[in-house]
Every structure is written in C-alpha cells, then in structure tokens.
C-alpha positions as CSV (number, residue, x, y, z in Angstrom):
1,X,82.2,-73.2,22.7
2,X,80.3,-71.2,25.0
3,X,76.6,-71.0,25.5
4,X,76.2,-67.4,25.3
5,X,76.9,-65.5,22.6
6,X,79.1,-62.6,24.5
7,X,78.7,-58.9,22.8
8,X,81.6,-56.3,23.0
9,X,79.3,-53.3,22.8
10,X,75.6,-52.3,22.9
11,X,73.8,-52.0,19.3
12,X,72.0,-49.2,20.3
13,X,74.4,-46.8,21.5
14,X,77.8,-48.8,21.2
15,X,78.6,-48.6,24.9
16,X,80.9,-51.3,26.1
17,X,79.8,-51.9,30.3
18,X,77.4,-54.7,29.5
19,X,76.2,-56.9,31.8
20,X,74.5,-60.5,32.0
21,X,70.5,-59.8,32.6
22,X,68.2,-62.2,34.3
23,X,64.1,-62.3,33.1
24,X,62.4,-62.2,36.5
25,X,59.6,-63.5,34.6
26,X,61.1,-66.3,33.0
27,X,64.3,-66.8,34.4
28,X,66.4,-66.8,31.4
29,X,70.0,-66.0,31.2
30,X,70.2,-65.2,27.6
31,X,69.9,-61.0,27.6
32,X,72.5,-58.6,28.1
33,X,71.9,-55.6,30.1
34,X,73.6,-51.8,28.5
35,X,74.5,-49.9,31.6
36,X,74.7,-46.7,29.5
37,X,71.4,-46.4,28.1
38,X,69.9,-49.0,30.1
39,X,68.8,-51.3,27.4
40,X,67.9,-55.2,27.7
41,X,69.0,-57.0,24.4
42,X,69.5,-60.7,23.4
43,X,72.2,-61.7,20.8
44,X,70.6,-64.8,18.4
45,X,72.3,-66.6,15.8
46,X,69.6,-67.3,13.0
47,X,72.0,-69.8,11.0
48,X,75.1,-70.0,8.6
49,X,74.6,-69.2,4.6
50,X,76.3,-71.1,2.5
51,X,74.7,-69.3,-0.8
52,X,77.1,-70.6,-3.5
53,X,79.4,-67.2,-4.5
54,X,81.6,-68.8,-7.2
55,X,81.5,-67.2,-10.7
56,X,79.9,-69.1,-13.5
57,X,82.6,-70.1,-16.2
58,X,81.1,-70.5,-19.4
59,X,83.4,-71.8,-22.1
C-alpha cells in the first residue's frame, strides 16, 4: 500500500490534471496541486467505522 492517498479529480471543480505539490515551507509531500483552478489540497483518511448496521431481531 502506498503512502499517498492518490485522487482522480479535484473536489473543487472535478478536474482530473493533478499534480504532486511540495510545501516550500515545510517540505511536505502530502498535497496535490489542481492545474485547472489552481488549488492546493491534501487527501486525509480520518479512520474506518465500524458502527454496528445489523437489524435488531426481537422474538
């Protein structure tokens, strides 16, 4: 499994050229850079749910 989290289009305007983007500041790898609107965005996973969905069976 990869790293990075790769996104197939922009969220803000659903363009699909996207481009790794360096933080001169920081040096991190983990942004994307739209070339159509000329957005920087990161992609985070925040976790998995695993909220129980089965139906209650009551006899």
């Amino acid at each position: 499994m990869s790293e990075r989290a790769t996104p197939f289009y922009c969220p803000y305007c659903a363009d699909e050229d996207l481009r790794p983007h360096v933080d001169d500041a920081t040096g991190s790898h983990a942004a994307w850079l739209c070339t159509g609107c000329r957005r920087v965005f990161r992609v985070k996973m925040l976790g998995l749910n695993f909220a129980d969905t089965r139906e209650v069976v009551r006899s």
